[in-house]
C-alpha positions as CSV (number, residue, x, y, z in Angstrom):
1,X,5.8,-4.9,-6.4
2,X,5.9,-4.8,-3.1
3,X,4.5,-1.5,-1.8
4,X,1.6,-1.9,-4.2
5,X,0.5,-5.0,-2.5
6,X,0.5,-3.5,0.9
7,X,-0.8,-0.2,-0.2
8,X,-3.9,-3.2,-1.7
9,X,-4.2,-5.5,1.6
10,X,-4.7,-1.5,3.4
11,X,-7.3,-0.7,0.8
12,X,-9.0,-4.0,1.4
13,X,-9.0,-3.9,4.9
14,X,-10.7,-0.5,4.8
15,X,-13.3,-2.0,2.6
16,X,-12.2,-0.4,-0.8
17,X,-11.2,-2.8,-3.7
18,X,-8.0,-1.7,-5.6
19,X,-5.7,-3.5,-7.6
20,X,-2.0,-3.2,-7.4
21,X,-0.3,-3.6,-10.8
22,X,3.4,-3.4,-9.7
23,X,3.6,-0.4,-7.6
24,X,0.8,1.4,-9.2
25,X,-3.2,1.4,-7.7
26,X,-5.7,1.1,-10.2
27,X,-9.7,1.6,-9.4
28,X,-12.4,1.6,-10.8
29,X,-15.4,3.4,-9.8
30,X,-18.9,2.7,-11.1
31,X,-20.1,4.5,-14.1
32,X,-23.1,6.7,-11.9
33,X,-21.4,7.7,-8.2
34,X,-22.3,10.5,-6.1
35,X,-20.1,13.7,-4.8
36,X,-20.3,11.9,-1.2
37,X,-20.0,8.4,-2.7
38,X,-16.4,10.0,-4.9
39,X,-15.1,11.6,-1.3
40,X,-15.6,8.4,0.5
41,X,-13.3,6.9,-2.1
42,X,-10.9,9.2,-2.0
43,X,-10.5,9.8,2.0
44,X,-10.1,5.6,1.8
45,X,-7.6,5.4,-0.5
46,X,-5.7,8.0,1.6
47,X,-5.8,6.3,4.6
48,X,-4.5,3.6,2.9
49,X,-1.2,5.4,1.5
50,X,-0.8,7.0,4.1
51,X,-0.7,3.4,6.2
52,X,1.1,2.0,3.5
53,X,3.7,4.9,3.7
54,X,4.0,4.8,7.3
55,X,4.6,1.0,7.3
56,X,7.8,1.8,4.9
57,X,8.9,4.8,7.0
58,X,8.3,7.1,4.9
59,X,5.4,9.0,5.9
């Protein structure tokens, strides 16, 4: 739904592909990633919920 789509177009715009399927994220890392290359994910993916949460006033 809805917040999955802006949690994606945050993700995106902070150069990290994710696909929203309803309100869920899904990635999908490569098969070989590093330690830094798996923390640069993850601090992306939580600036993006928590944009997306702040956006809905909830964060």
């Amino acid at each position: 739904g809805e917040v999955g789509t802006i949690c994606r177009d945050y993700c995106f715009n902070g150069n990290l592909i994710m696909r929203a399927t309803g309100d869920r994220m899904l990635l999908s890392p490569p098969l070989v990633v590093s330690k830094t290359e798996i923390d640069e994910i993850v601090e992306k993916a939580k600036r993006a919920i928590d944009a997306t949460a702040k956006q809905l006033g909830i964060a």
